[in-house]
PyMOL Python script that loads the backbone (N, CA, C, O; Angstrom):
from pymol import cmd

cmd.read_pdbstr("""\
ATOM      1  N   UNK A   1     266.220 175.354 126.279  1.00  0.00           N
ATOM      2  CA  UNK A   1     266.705 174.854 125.007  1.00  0.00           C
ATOM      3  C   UNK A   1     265.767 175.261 123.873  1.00  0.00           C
ATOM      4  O   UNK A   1     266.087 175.159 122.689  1.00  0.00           O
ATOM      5  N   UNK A   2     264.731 175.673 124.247  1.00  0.00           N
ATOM      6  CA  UNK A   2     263.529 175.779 123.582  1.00  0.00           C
ATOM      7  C   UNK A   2     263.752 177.369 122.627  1.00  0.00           C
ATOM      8  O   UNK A   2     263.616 177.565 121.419  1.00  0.00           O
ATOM      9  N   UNK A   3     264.112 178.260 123.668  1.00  0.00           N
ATOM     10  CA  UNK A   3     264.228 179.511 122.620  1.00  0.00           C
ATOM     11  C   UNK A   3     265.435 179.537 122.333  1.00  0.00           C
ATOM     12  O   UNK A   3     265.693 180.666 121.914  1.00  0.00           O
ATOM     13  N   UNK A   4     266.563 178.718 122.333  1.00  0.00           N
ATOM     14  CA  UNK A   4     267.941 178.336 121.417  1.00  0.00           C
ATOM     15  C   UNK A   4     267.263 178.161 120.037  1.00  0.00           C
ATOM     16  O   UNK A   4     267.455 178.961 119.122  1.00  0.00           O
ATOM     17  N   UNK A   5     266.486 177.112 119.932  1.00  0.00           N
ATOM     18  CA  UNK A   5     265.981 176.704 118.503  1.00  0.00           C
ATOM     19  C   UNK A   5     265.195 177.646 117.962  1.00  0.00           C
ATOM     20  O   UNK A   5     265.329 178.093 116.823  1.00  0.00           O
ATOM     21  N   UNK A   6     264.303 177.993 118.814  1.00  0.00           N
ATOM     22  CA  UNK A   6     263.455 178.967 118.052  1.00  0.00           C
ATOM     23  C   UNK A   6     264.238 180.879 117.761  1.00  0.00           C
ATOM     24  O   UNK A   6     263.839 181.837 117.098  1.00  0.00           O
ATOM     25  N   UNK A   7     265.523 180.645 118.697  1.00  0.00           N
ATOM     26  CA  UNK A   7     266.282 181.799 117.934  1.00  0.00           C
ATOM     27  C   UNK A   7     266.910 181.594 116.397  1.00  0.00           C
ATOM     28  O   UNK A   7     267.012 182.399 115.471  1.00  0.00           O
ATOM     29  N   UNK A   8     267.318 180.081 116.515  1.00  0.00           N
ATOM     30  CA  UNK A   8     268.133 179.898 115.081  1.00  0.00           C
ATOM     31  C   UNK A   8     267.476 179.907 113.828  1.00  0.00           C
ATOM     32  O   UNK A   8     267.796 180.302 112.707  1.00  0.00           O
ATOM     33  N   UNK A   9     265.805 179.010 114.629  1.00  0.00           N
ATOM     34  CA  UNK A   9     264.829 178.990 113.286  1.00  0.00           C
ATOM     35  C   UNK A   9     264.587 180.889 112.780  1.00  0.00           C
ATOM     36  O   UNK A   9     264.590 181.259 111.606  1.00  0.00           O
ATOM     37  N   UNK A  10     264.439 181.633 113.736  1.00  0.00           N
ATOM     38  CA  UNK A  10     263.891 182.688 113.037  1.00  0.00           C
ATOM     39  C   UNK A  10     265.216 183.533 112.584  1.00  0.00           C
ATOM     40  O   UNK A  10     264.941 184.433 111.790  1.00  0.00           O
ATOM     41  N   UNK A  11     266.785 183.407 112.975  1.00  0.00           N
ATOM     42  CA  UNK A  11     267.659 183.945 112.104  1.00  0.00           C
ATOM     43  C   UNK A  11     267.392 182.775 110.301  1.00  0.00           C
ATOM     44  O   UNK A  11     267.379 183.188 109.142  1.00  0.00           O
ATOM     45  N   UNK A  12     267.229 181.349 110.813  1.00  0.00           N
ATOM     46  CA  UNK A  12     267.495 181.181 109.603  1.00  0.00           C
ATOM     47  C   UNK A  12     265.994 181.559 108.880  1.00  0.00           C
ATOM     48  O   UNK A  12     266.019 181.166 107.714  1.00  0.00           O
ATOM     49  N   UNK A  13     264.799 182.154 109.201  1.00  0.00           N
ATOM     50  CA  UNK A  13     263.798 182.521 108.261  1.00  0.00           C
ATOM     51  C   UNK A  13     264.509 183.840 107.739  1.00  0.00           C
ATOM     52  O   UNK A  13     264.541 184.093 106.534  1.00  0.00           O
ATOM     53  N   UNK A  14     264.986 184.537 108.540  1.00  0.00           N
ATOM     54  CA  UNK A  14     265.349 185.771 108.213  1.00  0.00           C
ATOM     55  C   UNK A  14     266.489 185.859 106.824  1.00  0.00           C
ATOM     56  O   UNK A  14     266.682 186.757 106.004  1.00  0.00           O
ATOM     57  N   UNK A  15     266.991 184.760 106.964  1.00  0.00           N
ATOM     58  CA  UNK A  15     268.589 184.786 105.769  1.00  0.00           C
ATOM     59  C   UNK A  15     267.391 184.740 104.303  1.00  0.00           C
ATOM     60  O   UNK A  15     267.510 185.521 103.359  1.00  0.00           O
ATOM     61  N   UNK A  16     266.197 183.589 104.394  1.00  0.00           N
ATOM     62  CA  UNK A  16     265.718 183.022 103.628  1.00  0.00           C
ATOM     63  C   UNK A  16     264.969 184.230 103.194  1.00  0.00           C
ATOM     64  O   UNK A  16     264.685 184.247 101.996  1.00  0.00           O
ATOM     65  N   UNK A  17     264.576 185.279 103.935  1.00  0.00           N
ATOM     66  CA  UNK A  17     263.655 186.288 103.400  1.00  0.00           C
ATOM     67  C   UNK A  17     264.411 187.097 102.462  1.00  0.00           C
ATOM     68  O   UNK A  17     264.001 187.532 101.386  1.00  0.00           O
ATOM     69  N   UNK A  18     266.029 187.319 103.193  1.00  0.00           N
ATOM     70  CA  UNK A  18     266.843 188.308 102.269  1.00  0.00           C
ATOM     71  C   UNK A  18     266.965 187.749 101.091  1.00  0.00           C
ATOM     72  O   UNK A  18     266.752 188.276  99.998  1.00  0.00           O
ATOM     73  N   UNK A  19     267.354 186.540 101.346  1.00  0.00           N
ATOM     74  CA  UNK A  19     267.813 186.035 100.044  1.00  0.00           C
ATOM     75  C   UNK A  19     266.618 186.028  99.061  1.00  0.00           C
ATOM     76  O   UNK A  19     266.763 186.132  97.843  1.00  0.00           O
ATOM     77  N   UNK A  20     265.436 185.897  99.680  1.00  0.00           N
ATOM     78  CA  UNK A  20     264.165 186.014  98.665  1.00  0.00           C
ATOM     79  C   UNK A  20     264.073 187.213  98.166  1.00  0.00           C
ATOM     80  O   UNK A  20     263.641 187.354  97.022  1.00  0.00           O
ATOM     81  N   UNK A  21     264.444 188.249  98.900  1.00  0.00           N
ATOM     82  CA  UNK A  21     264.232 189.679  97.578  1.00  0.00           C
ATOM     83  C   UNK A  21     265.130 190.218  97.063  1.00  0.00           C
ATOM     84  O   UNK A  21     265.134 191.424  96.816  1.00  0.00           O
ATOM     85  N   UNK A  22     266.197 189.314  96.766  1.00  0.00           N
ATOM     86  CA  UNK A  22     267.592 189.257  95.723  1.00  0.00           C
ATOM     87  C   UNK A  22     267.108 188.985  94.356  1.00  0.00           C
ATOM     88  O   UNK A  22     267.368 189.581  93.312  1.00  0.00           O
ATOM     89  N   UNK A  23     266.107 187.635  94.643  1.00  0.00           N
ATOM     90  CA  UNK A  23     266.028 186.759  93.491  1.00  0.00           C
ATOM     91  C   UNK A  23     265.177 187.888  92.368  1.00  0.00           C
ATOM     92  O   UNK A  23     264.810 189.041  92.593  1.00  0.00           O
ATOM     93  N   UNK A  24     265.026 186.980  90.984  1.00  0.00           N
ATOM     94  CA  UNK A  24     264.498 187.186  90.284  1.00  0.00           C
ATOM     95  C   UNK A  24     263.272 186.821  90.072  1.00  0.00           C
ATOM     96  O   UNK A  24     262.912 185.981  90.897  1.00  0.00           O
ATOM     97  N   UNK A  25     262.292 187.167  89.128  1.00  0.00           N
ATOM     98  CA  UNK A  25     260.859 186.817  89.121  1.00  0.00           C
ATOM     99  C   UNK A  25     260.644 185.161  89.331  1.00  0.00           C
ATOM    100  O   UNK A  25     259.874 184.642  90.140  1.00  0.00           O
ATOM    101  N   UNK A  26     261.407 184.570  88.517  1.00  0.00           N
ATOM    102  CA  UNK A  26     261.019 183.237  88.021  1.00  0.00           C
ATOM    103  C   UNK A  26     261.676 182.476  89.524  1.00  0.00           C
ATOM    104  O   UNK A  26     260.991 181.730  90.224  1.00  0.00           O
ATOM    105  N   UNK A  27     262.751 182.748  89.753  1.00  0.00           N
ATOM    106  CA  UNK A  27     263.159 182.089  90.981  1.00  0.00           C
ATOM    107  C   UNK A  27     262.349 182.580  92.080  1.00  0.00           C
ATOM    108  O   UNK A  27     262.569 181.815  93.019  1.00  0.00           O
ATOM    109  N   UNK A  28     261.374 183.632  92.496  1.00  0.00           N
ATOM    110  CA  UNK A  28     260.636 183.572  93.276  1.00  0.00           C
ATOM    111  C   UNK A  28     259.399 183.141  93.203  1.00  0.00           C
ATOM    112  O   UNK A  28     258.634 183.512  94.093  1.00  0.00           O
ATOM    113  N   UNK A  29     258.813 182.118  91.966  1.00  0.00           N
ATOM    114  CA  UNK A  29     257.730 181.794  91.954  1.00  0.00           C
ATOM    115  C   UNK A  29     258.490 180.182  92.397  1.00  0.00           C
ATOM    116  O   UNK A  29     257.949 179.532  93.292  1.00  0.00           O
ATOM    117  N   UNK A  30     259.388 179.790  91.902  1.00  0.00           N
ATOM    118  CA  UNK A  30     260.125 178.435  92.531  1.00  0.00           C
ATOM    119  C   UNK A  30     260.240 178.389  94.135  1.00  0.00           C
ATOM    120  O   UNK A  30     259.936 177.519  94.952  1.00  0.00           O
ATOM    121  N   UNK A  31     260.737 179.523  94.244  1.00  0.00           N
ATOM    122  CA  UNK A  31     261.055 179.168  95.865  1.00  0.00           C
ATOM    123  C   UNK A  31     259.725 179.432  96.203  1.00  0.00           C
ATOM    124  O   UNK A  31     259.594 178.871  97.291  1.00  0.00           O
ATOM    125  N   UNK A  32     258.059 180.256  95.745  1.00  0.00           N
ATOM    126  CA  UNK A  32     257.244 180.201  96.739  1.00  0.00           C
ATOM    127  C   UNK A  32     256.920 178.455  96.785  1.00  0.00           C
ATOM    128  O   UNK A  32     256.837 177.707  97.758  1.00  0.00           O
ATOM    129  N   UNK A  33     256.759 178.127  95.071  1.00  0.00           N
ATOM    130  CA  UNK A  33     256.026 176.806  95.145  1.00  0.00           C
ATOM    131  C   UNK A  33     256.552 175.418  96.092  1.00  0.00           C
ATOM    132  O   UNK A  33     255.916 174.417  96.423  1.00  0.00           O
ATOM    133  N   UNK A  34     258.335 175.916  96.438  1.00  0.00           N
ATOM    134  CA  UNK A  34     259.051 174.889  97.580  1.00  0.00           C
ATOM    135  C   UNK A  34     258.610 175.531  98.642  1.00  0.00           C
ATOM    136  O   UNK A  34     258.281 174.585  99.359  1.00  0.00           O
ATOM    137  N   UNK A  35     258.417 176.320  99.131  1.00  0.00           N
ATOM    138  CA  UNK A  35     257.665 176.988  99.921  1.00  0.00           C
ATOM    139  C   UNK A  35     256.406 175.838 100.657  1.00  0.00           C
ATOM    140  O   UNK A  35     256.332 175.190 101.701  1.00  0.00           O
ATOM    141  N   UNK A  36     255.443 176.065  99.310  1.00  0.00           N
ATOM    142  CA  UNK A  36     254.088 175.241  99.640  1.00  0.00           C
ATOM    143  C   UNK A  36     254.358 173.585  99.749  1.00  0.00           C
ATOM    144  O   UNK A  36     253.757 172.807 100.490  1.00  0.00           O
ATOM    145  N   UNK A  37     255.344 173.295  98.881  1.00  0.00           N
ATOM    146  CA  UNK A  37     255.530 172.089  99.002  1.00  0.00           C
ATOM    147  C   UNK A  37     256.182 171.254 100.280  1.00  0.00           C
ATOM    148  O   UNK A  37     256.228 170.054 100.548  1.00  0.00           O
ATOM    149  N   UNK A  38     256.595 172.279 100.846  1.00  0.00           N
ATOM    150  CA  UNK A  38     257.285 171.672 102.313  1.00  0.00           C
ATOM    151  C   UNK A  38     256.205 172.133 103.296  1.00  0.00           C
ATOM    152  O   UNK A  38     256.349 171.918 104.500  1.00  0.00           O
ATOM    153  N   UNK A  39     254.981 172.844 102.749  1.00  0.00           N
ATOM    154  CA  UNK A  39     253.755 173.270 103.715  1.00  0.00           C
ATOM    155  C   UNK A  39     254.597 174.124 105.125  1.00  0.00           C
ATOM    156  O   UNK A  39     254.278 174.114 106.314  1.00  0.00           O
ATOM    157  N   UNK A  40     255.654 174.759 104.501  1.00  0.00           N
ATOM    158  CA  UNK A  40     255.868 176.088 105.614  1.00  0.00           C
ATOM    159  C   UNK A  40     254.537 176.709 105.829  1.00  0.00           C
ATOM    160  O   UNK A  40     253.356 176.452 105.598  1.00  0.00           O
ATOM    161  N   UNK A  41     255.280 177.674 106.391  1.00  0.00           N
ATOM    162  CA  UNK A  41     253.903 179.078 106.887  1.00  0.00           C
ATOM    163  C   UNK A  41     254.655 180.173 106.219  1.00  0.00           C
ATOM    164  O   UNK A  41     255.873 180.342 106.291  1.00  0.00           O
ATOM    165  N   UNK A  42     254.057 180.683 105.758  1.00  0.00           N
ATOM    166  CA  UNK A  42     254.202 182.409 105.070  1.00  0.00           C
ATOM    167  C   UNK A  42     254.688 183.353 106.114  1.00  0.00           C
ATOM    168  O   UNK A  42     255.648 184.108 106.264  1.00  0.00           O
ATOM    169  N   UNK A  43     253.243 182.865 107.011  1.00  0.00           N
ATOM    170  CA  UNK A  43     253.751 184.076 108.235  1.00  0.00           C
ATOM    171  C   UNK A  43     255.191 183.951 109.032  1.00  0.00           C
ATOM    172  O   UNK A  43     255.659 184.885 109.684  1.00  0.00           O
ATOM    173  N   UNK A  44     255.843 182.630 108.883  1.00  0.00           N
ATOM    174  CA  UNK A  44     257.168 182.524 110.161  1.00  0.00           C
ATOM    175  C   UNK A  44     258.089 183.332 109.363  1.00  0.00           C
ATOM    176  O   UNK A  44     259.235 183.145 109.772  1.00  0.00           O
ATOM    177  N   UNK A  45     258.048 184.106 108.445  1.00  0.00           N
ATOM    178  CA  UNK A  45     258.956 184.619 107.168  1.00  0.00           C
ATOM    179  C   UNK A  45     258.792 186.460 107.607  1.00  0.00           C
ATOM    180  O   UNK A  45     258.001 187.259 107.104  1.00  0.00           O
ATOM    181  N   UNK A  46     259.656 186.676 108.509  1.00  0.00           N
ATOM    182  CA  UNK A  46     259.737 188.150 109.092  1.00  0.00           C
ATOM    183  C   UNK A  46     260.303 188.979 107.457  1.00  0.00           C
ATOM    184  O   UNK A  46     261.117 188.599 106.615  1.00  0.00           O
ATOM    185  N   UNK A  47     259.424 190.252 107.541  1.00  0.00           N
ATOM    186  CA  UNK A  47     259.615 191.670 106.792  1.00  0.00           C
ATOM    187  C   UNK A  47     260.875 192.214 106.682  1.00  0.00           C
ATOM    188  O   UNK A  47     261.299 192.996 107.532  1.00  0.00           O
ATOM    189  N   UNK A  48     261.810 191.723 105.277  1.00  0.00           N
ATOM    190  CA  UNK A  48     262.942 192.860 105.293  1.00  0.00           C
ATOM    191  C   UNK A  48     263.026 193.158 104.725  1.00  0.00           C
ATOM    192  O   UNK A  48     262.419 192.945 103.676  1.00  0.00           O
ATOM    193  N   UNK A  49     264.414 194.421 105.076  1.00  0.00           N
ATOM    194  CA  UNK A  49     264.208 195.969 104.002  1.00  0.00           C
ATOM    195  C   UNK A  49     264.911 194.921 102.645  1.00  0.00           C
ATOM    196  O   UNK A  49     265.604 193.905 102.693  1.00  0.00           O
ATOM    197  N   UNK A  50     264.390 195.673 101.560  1.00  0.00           N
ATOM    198  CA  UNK A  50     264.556 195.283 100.125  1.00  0.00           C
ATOM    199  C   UNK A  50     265.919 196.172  99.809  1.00  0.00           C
ATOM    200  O   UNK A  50     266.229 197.241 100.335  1.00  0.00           O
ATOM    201  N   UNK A  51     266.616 195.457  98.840  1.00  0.00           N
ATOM    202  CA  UNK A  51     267.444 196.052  98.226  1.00  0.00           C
ATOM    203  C   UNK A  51     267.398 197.697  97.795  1.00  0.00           C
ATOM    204  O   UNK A  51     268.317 198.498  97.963  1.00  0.00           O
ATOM    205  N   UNK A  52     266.224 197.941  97.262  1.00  0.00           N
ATOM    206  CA  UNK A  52     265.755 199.319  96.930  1.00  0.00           C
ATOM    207  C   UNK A  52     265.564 199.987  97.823  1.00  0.00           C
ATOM    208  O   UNK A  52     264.809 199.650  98.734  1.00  0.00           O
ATOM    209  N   UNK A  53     266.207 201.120  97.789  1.00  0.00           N
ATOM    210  CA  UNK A  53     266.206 202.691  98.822  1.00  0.00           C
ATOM    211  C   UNK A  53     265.553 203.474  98.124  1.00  0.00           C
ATOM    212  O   UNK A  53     265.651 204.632  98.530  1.00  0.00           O
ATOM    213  N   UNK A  54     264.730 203.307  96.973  1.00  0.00           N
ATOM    214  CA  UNK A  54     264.085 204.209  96.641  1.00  0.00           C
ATOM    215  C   UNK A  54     263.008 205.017  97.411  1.00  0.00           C
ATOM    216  O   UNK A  54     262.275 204.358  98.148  1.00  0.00           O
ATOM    217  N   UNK A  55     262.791 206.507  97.331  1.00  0.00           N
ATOM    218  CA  UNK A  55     261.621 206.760  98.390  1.00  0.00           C
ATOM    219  C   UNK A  55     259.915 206.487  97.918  1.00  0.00           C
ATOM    220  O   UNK A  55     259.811 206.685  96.707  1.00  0.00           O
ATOM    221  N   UNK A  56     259.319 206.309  98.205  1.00  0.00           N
ATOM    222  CA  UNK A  56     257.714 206.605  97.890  1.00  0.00           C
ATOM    223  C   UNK A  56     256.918 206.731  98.566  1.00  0.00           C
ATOM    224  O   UNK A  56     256.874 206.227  99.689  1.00  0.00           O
ATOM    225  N   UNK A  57     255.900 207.582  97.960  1.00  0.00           N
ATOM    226  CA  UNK A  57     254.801 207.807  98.456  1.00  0.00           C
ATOM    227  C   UNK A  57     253.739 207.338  99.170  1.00  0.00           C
ATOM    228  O   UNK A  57     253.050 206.505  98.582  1.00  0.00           O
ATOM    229  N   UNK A  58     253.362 207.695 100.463  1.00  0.00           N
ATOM    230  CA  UNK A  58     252.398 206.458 101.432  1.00  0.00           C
ATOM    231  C   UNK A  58     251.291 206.867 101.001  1.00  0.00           C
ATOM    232  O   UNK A  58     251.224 208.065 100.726  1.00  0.00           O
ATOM    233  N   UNK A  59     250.210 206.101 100.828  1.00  0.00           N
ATOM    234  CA  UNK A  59     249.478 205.822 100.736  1.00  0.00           C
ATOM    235  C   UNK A  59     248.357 207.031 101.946  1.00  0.00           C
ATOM    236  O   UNK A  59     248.893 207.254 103.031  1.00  0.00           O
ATOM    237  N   UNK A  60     247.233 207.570 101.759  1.00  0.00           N
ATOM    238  CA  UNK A  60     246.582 208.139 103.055  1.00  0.00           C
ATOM    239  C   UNK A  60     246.171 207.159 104.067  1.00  0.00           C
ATOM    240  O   UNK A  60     246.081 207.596 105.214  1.00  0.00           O
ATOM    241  N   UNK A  61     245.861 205.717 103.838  1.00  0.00           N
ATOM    242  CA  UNK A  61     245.858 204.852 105.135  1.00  0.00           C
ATOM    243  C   UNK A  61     246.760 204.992 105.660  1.00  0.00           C
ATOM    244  O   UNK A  61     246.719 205.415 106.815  1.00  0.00           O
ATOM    245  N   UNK A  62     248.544 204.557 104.743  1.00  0.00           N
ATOM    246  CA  UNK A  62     249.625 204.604 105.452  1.00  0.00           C
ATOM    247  C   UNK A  62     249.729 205.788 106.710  1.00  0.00           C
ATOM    248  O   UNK A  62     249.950 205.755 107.920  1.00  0.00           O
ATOM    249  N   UNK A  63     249.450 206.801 105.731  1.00  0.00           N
ATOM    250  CA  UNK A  63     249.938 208.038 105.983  1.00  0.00           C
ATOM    251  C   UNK A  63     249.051 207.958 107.779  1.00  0.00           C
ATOM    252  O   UNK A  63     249.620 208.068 108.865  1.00  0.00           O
ATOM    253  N   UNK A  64     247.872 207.785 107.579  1.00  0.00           N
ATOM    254  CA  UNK A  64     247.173 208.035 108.575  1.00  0.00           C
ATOM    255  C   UNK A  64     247.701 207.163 109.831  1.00  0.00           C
ATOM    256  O   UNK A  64     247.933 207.671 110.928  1.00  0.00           O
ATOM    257  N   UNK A  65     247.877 205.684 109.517  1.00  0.00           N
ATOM    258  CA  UNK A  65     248.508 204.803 110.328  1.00  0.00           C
ATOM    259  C   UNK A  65     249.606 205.396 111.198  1.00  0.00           C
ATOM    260  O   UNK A  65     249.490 205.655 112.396  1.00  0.00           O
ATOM    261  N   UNK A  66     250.734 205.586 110.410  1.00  0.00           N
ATOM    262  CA  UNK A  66     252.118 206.361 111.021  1.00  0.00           C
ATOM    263  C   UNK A  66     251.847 207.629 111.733  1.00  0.00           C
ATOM    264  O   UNK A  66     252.568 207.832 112.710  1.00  0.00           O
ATOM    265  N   UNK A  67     250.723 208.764 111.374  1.00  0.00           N
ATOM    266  CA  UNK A  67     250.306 209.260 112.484  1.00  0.00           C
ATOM    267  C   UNK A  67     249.939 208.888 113.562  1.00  0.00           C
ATOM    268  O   UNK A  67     250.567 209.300 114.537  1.00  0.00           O
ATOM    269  N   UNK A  68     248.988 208.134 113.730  1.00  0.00           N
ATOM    270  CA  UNK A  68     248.266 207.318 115.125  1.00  0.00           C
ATOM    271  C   UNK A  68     249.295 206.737 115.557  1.00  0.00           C
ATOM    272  O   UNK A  68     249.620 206.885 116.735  1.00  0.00           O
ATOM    273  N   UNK A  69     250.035 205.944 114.690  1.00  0.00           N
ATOM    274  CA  UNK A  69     250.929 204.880 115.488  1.00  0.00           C
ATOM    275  C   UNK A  69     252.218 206.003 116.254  1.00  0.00           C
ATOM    276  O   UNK A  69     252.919 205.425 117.084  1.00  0.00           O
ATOM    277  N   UNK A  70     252.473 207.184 116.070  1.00  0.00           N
ATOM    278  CA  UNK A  70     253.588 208.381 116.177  1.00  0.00           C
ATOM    279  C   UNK A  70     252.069 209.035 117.573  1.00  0.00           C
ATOM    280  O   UNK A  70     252.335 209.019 118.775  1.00  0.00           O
ATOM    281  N   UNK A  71     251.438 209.251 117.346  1.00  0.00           N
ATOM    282  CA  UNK A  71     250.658 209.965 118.268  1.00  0.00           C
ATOM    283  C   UNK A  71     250.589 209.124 119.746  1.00  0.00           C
ATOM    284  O   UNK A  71     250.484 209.706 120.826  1.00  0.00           O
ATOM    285  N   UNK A  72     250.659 207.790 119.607  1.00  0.00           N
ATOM    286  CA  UNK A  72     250.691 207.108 121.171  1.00  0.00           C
ATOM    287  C   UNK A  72     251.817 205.946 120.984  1.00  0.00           C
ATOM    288  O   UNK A  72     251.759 204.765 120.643  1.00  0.00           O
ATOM    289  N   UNK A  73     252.764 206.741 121.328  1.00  0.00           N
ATOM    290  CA  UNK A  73     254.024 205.513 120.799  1.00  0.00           C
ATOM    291  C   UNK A  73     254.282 204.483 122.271  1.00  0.00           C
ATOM    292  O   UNK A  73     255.085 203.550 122.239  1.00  0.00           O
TER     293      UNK A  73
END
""", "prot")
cmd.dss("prot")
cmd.show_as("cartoon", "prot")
cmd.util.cbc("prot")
cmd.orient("prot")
């Protein structure tokens, strides 16, 4: 029963992340400060792709990272 809940909690972090990089400036300083105020965690809040497809430029850490990490996959 245990990873039932903990599947739903992390779809519903996941809705909460999209919906966080919809918003606008001011509504994302609101939702961080409900954020702190309900003393979530930052970290249970999984990485998603942003609205923007724009391409850019990595960084030479990046750059170096994605090699190593491509060199012993």
């Amino acid at each position: 029963m245990k990873n039932a809940f903990d599947s739903r909690k992390a779809a519903e972090f996941r809705k909460l992340s999209e919906q966080y990089i919809e918003l606008d400036s001011i509504k994302k300083q609101q939702f961080r400060a409900a954020v702190r105020q309900a003393s979530m965690d930052w970290k249970a809040f999984p990485i998603v792709e942003g609205g923007d497809h724009r391409q850019f430029l990595l960084s030479y850490a990046q750059e170096r990272l994605w090699f190593l990490w491509n060199l012993l996959p």
